[in-house]
mmCIF file of the N, C-alpha and C atoms, coordinates in Angstrom:
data_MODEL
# 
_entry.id   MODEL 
# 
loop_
_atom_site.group_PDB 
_atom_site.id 
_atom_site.type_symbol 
_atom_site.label_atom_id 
_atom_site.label_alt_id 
_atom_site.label_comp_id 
_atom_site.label_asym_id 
_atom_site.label_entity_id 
_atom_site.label_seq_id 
_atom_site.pdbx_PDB_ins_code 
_atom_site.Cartn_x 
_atom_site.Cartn_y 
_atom_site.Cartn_z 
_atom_site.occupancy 
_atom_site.B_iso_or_equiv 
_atom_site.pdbx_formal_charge 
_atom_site.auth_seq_id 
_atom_site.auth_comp_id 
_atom_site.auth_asym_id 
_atom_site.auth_atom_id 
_atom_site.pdbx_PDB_model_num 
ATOM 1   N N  . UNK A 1 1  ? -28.559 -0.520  -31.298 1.00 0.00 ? 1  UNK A N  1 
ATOM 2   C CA . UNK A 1 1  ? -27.604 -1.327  -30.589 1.00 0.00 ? 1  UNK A CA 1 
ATOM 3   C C  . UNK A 1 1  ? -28.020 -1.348  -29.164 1.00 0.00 ? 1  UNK A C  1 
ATOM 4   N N  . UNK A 1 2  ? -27.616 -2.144  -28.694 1.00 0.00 ? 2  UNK A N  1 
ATOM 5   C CA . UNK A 1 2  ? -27.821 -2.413  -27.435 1.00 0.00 ? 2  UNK A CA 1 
ATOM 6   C C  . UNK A 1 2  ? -28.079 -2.915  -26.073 1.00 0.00 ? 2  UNK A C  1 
ATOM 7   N N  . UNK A 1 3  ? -28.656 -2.959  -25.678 1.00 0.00 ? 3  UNK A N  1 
ATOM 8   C CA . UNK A 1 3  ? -28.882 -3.857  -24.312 1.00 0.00 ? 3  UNK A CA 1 
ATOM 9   C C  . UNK A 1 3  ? -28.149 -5.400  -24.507 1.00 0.00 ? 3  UNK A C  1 
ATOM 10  N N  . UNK A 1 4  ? -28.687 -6.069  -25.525 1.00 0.00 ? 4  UNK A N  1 
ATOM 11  C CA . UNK A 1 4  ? -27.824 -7.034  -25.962 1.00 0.00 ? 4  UNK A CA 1 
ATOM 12  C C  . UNK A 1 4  ? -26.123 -7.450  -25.889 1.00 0.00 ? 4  UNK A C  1 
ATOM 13  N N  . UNK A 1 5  ? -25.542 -6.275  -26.453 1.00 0.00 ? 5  UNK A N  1 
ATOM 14  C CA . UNK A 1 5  ? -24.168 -6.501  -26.414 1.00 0.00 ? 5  UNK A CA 1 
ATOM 15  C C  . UNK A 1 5  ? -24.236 -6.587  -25.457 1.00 0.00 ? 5  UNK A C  1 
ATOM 16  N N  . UNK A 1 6  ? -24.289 -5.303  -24.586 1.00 0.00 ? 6  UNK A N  1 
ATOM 17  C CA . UNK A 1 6  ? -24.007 -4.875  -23.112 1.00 0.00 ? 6  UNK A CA 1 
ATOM 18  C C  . UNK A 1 6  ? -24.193 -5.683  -22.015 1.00 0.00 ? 6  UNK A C  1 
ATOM 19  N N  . UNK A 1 7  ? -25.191 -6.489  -21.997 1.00 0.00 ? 7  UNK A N  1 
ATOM 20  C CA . UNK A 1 7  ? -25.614 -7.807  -21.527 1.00 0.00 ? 7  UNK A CA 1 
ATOM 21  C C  . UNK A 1 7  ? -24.454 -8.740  -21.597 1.00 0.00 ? 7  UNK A C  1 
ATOM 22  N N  . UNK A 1 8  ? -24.160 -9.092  -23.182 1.00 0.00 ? 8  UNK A N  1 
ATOM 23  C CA . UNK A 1 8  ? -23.263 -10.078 -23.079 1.00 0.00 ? 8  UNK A CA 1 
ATOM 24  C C  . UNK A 1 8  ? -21.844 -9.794  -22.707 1.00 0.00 ? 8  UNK A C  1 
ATOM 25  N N  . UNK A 1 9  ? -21.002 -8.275  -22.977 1.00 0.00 ? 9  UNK A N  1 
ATOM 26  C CA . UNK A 1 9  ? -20.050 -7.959  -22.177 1.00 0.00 ? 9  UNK A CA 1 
ATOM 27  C C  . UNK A 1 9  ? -20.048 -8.076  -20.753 1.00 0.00 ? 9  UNK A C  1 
ATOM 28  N N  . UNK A 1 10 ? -21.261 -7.644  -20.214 1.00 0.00 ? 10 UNK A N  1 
ATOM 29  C CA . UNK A 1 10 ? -21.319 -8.122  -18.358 1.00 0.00 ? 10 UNK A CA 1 
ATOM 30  C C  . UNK A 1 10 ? -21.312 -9.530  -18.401 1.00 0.00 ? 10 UNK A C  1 
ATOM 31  N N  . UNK A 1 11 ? -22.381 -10.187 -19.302 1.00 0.00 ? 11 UNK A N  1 
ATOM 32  C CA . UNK A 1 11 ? -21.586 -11.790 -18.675 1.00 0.00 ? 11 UNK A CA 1 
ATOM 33  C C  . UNK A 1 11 ? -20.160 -12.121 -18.620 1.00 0.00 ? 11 UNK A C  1 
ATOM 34  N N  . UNK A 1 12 ? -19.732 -11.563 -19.700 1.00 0.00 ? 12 UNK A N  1 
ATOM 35  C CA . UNK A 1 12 ? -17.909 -12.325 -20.098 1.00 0.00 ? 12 UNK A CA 1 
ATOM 36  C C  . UNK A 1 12 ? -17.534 -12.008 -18.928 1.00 0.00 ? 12 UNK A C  1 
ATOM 37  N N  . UNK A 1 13 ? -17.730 -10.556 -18.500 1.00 0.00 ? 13 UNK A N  1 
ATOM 38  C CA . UNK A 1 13 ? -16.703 -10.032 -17.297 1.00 0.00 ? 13 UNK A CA 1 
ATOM 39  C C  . UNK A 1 13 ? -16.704 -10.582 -16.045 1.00 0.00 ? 13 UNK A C  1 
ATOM 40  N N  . UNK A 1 14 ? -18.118 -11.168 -16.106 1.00 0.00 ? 14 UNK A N  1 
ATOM 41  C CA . UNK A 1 14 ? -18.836 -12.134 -14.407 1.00 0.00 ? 14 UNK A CA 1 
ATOM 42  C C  . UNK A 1 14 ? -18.299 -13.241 -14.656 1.00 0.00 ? 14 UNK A C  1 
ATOM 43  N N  . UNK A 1 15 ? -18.087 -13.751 -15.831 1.00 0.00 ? 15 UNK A N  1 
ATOM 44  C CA . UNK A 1 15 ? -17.450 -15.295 -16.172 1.00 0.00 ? 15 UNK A CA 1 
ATOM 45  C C  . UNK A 1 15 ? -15.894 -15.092 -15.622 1.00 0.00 ? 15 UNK A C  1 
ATOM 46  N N  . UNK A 1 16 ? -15.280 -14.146 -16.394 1.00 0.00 ? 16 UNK A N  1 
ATOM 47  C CA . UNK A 1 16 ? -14.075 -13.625 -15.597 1.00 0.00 ? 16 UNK A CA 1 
ATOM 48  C C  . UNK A 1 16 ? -13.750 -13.527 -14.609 1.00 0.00 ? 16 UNK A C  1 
ATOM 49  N N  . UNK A 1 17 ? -14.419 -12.518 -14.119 1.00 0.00 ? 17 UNK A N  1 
ATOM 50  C CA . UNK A 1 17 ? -14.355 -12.902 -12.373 1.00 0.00 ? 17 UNK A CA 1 
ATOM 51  C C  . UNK A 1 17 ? -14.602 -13.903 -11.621 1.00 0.00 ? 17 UNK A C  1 
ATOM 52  N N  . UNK A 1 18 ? -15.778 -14.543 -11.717 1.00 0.00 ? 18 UNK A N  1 
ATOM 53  C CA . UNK A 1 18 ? -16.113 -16.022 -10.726 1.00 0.00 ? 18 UNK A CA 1 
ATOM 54  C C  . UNK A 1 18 ? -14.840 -16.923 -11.435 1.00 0.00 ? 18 UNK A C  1 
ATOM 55  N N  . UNK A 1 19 ? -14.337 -17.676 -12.568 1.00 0.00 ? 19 UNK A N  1 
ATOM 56  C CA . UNK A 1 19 ? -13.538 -18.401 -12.761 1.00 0.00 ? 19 UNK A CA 1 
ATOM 57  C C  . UNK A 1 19 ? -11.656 -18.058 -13.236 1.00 0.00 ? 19 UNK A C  1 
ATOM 58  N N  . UNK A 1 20 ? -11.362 -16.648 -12.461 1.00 0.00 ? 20 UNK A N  1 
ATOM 59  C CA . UNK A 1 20 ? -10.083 -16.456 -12.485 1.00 0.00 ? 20 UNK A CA 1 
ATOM 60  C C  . UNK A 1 20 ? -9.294  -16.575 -11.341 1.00 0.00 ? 20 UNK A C  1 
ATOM 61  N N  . UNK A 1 21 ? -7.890  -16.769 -11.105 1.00 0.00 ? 21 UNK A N  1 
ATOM 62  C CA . UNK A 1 21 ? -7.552  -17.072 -10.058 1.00 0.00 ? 21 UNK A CA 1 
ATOM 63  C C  . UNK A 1 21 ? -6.878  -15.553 -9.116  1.00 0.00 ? 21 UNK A C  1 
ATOM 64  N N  . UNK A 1 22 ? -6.611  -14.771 -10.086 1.00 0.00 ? 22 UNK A N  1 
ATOM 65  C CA . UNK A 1 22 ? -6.879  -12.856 -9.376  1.00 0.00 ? 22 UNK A CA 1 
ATOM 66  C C  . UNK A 1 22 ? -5.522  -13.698 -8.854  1.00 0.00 ? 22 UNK A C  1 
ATOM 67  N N  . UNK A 1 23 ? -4.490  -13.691 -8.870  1.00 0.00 ? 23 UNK A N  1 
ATOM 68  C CA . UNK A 1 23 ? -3.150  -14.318 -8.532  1.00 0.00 ? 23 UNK A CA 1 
ATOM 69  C C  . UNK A 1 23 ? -3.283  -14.129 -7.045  1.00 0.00 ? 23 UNK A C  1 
ATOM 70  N N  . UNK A 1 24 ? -4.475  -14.458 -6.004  1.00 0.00 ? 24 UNK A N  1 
ATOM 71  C CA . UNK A 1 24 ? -4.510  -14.270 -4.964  1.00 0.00 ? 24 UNK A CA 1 
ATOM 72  C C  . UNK A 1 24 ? -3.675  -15.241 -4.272  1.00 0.00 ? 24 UNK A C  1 
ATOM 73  N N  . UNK A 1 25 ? -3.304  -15.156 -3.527  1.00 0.00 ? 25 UNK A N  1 
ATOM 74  C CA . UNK A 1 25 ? -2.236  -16.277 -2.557  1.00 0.00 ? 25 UNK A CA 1 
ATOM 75  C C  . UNK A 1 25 ? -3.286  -16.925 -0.623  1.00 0.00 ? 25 UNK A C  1 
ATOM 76  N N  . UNK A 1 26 ? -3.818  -17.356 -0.949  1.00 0.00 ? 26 UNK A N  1 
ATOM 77  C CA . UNK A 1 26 ? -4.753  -17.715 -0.159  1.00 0.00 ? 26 UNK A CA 1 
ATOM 78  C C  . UNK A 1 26 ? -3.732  -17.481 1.617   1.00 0.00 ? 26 UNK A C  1 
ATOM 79  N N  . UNK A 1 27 ? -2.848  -18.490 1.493   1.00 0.00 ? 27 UNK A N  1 
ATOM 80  C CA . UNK A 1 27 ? -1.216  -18.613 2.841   1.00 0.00 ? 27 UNK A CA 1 
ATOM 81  C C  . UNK A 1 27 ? -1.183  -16.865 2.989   1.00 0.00 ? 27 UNK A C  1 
ATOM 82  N N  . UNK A 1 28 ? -0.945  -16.792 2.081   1.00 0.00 ? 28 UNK A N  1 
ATOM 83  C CA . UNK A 1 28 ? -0.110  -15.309 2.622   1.00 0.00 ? 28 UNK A CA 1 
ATOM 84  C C  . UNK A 1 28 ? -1.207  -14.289 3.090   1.00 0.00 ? 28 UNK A C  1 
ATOM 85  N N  . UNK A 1 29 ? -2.538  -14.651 2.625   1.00 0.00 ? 29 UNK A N  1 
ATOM 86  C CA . UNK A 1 29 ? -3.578  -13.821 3.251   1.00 0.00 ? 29 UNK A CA 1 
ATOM 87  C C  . UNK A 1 29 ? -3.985  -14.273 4.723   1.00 0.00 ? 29 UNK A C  1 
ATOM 88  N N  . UNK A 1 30 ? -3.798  -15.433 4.524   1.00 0.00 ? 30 UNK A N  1 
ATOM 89  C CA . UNK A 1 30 ? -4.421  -15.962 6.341   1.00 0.00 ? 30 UNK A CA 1 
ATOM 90  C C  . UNK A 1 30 ? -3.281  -15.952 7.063   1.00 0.00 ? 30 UNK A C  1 
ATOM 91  N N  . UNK A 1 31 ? -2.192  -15.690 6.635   1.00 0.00 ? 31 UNK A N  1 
ATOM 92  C CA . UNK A 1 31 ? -0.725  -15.113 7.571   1.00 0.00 ? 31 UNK A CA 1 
ATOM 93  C C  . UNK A 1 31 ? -0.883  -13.923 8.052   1.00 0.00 ? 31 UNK A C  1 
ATOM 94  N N  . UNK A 1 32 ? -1.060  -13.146 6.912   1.00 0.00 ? 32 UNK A N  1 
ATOM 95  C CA . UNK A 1 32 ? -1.599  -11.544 7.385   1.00 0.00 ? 32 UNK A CA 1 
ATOM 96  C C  . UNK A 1 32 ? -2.442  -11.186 8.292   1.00 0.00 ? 32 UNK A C  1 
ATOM 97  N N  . UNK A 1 33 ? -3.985  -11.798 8.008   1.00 0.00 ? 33 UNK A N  1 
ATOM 98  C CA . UNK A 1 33 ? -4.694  -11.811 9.015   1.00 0.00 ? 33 UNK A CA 1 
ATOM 99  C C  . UNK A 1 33 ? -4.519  -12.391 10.437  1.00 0.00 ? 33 UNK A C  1 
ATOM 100 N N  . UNK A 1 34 ? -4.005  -13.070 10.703  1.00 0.00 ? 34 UNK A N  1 
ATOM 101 C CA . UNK A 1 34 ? -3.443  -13.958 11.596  1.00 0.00 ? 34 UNK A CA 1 
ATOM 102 C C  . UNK A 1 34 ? -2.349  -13.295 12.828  1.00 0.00 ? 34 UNK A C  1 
ATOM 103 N N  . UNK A 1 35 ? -1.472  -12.675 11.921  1.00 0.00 ? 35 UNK A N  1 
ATOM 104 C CA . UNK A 1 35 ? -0.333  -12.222 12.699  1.00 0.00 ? 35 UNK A CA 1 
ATOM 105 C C  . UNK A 1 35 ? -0.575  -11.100 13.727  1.00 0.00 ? 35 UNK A C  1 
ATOM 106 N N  . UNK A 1 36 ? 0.422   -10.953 14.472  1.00 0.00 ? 36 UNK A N  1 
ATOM 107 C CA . UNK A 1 36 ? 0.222   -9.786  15.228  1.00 0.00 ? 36 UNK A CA 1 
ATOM 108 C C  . UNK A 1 36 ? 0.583   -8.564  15.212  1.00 0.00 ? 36 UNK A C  1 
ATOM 109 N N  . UNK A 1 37 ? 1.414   -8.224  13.834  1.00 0.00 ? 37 UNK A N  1 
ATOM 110 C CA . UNK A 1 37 ? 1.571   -6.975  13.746  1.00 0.00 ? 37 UNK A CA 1 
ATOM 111 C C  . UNK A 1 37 ? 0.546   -6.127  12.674  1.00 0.00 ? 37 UNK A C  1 
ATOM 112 N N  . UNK A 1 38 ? -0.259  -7.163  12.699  1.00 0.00 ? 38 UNK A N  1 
ATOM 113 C CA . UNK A 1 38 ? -1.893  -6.020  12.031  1.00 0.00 ? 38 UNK A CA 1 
ATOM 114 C C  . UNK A 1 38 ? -2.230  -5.017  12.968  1.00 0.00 ? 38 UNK A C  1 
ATOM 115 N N  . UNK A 1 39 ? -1.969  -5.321  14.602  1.00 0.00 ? 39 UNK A N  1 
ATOM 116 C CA . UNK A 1 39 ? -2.596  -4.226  15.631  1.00 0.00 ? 39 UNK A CA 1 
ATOM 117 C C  . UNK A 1 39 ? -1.979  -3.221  15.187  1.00 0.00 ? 39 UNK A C  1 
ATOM 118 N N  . UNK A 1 40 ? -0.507  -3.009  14.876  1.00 0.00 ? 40 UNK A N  1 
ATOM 119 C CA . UNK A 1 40 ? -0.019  -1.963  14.562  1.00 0.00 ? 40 UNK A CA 1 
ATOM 120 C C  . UNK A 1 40 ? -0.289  -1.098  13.386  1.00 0.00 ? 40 UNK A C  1 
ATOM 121 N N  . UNK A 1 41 ? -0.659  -1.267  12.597  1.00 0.00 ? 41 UNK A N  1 
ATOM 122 C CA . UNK A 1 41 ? -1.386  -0.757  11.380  1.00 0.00 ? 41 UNK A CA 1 
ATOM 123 C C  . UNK A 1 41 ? -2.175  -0.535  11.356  1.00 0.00 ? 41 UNK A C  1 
ATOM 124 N N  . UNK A 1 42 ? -3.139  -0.805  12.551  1.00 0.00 ? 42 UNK A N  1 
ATOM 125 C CA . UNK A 1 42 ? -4.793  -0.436  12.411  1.00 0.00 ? 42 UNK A CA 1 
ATOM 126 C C  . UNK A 1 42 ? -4.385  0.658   13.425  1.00 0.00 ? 42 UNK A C  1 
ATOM 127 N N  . UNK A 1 43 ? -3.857  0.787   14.159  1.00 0.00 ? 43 UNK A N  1 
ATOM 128 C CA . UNK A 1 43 ? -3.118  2.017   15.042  1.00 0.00 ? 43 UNK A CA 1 
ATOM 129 C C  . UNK A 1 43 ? -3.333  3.232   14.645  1.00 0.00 ? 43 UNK A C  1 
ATOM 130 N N  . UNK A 1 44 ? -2.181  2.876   13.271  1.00 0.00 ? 44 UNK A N  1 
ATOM 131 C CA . UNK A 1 44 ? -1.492  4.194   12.589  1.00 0.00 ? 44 UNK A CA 1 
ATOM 132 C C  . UNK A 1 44 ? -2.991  4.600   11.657  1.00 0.00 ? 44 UNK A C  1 
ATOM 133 N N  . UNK A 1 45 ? -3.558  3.842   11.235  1.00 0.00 ? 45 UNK A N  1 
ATOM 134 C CA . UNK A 1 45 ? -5.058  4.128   10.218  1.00 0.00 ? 45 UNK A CA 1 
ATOM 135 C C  . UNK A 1 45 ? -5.806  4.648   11.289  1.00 0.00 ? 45 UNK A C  1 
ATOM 136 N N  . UNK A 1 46 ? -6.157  4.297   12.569  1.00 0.00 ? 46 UNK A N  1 
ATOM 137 C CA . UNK A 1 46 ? -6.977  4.723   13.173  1.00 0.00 ? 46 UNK A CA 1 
ATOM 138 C C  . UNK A 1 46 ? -6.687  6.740   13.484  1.00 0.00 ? 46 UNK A C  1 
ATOM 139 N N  . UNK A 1 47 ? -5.110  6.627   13.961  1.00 0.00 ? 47 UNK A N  1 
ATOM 140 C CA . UNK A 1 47 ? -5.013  8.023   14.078  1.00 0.00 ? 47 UNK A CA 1 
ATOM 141 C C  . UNK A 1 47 ? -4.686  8.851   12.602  1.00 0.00 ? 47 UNK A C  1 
ATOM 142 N N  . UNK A 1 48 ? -4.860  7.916   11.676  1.00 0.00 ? 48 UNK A N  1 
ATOM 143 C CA . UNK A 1 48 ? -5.081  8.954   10.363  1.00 0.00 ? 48 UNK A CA 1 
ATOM 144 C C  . UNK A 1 48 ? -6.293  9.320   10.213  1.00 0.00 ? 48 UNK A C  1 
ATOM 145 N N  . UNK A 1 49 ? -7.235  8.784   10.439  1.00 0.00 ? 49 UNK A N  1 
ATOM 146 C CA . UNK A 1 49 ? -8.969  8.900   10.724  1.00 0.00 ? 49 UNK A CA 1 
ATOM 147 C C  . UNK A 1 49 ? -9.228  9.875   11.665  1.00 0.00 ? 49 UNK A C  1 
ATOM 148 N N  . UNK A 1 50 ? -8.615  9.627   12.653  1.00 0.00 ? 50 UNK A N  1 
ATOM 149 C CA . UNK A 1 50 ? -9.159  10.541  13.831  1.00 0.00 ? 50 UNK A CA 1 
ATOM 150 C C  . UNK A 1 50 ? -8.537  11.793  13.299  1.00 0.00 ? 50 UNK A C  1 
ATOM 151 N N  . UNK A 1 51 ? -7.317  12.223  13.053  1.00 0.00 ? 51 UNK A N  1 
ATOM 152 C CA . UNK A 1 51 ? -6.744  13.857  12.391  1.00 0.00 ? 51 UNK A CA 1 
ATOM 153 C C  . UNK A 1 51 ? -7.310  14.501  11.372  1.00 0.00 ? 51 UNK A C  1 
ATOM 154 N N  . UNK A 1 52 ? -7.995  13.336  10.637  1.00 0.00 ? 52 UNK A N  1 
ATOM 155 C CA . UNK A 1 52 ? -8.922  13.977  9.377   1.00 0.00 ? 52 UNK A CA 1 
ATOM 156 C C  . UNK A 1 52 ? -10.235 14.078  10.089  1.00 0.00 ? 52 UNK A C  1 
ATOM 157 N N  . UNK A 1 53 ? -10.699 13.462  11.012  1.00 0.00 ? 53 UNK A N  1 
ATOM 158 C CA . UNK A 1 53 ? -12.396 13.830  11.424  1.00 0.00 ? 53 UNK A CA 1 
ATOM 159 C C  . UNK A 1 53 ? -12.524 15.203  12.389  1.00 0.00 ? 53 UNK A C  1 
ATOM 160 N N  . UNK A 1 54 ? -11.103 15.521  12.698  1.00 0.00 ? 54 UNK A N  1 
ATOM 161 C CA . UNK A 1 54 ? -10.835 16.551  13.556  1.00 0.00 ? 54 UNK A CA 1 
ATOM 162 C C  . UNK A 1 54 ? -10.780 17.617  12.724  1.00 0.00 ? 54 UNK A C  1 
ATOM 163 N N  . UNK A 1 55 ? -10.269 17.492  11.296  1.00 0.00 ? 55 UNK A N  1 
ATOM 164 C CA . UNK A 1 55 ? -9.897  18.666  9.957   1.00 0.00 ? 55 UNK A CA 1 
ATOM 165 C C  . UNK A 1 55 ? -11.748 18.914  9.550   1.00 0.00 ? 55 UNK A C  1 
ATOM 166 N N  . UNK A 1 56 ? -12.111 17.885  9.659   1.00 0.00 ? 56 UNK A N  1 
ATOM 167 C CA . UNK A 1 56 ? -13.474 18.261  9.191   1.00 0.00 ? 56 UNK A CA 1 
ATOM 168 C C  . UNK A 1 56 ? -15.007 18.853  10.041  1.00 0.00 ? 56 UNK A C  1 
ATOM 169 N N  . UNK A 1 57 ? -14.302 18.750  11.758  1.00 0.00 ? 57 UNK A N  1 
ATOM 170 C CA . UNK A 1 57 ? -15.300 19.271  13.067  1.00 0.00 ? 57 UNK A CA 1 
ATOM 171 C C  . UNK A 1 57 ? -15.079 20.927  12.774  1.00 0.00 ? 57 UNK A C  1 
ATOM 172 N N  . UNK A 1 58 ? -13.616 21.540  12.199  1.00 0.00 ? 58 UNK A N  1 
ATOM 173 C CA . UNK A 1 58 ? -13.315 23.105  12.247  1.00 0.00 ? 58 UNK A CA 1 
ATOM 174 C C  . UNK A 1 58 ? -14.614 23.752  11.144  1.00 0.00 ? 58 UNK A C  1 
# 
């Protein structure tokens, strides 16, 4: 068995992916990006980053 199937399961799944619509909402993503309270969230991620790079200098 082999290579064969496996082959043709990766195509189905690439067919899947390139022609599904992933219930993405295109508006509500370029709202998000767009808006101005992303600064604030990259804030709070940034000082979750920095407390963990500080856990890992000890």
């Amino acid at each position: 068995m082999g290579r064969g199937r496996q082959k043709a399961k990766d195509a189905k799944i690439a067919r899947q992916l390139k022609y599904s619509n992933h219930g993405a909402d295109l508006r509500d993503l370029e709202r998000e990006l767009i808006s101005p309270s992303n600064d604030s969230k990259d804030d709070e991620r940034e000082d979750t980053y920095d407390r963990w790079a500080e856990d890992d200098d000890r």
